[in-house]
C-alpha positions as CSV (number, residue, x, y, z in Angstrom):
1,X,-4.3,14.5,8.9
2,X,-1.0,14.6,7.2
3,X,0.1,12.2,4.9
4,X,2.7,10.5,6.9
5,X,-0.3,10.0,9.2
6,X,-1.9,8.4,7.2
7,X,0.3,5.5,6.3
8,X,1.4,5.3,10.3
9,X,-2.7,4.9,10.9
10,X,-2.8,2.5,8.3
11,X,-0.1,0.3,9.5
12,X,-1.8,0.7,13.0
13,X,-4.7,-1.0,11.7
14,X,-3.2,-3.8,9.5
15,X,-0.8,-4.5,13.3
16,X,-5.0,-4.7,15.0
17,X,-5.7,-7.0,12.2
18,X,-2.7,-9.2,12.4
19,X,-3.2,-9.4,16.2
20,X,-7.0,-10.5,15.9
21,X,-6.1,-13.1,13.2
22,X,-3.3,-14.6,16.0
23,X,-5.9,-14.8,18.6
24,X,-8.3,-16.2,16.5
25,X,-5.6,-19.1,15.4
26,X,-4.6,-19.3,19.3
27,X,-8.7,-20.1,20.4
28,X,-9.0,-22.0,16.9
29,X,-11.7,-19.0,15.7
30,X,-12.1,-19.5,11.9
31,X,-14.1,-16.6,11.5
32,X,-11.6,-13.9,13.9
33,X,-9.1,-15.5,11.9
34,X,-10.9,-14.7,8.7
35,X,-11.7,-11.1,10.4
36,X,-8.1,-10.1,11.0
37,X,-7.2,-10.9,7.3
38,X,-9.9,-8.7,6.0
39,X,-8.8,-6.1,8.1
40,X,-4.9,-6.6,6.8
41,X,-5.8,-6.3,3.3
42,X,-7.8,-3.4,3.9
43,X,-5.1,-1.5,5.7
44,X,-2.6,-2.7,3.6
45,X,-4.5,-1.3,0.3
46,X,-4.9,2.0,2.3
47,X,-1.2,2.7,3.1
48,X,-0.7,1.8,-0.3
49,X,-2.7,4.2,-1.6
50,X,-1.6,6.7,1.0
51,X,2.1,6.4,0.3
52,X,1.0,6.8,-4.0
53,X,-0.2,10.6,-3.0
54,X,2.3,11.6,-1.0
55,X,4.7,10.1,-3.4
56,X,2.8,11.6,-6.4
57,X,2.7,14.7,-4.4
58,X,6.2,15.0,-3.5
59,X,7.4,14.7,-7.3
């Protein structure tokens, strides 16, 4: 997958988590809620780490 792929899958993901935490705040789930953070942070460290090589890569 190319690297702007990458970060577009990423942000795909962190959107799936931020969606699961709101529906887990709308049926008062602590542990969705709880889920869909996880999931943020995880796809938020990934696009970072995916826009570092295709920044390091484009230099």
């Amino acid at each position: 997958m190319g690297k702007s792929g990458e970060i577009a899958r990423a942000k795909a993901r962190r959107l799936k988590g931020m969606k699961k935490e709101s529906d887990g705040i709308a049926l008062g789930d602590e542990r969705m809620k709880a889920e869909g953070r996880r999931e943020q942070d995880a796809a938020r460290r990934e696009e970072e780490r995916a826009r570092a090589l295709r920044d390091s890569s484009d230099s």
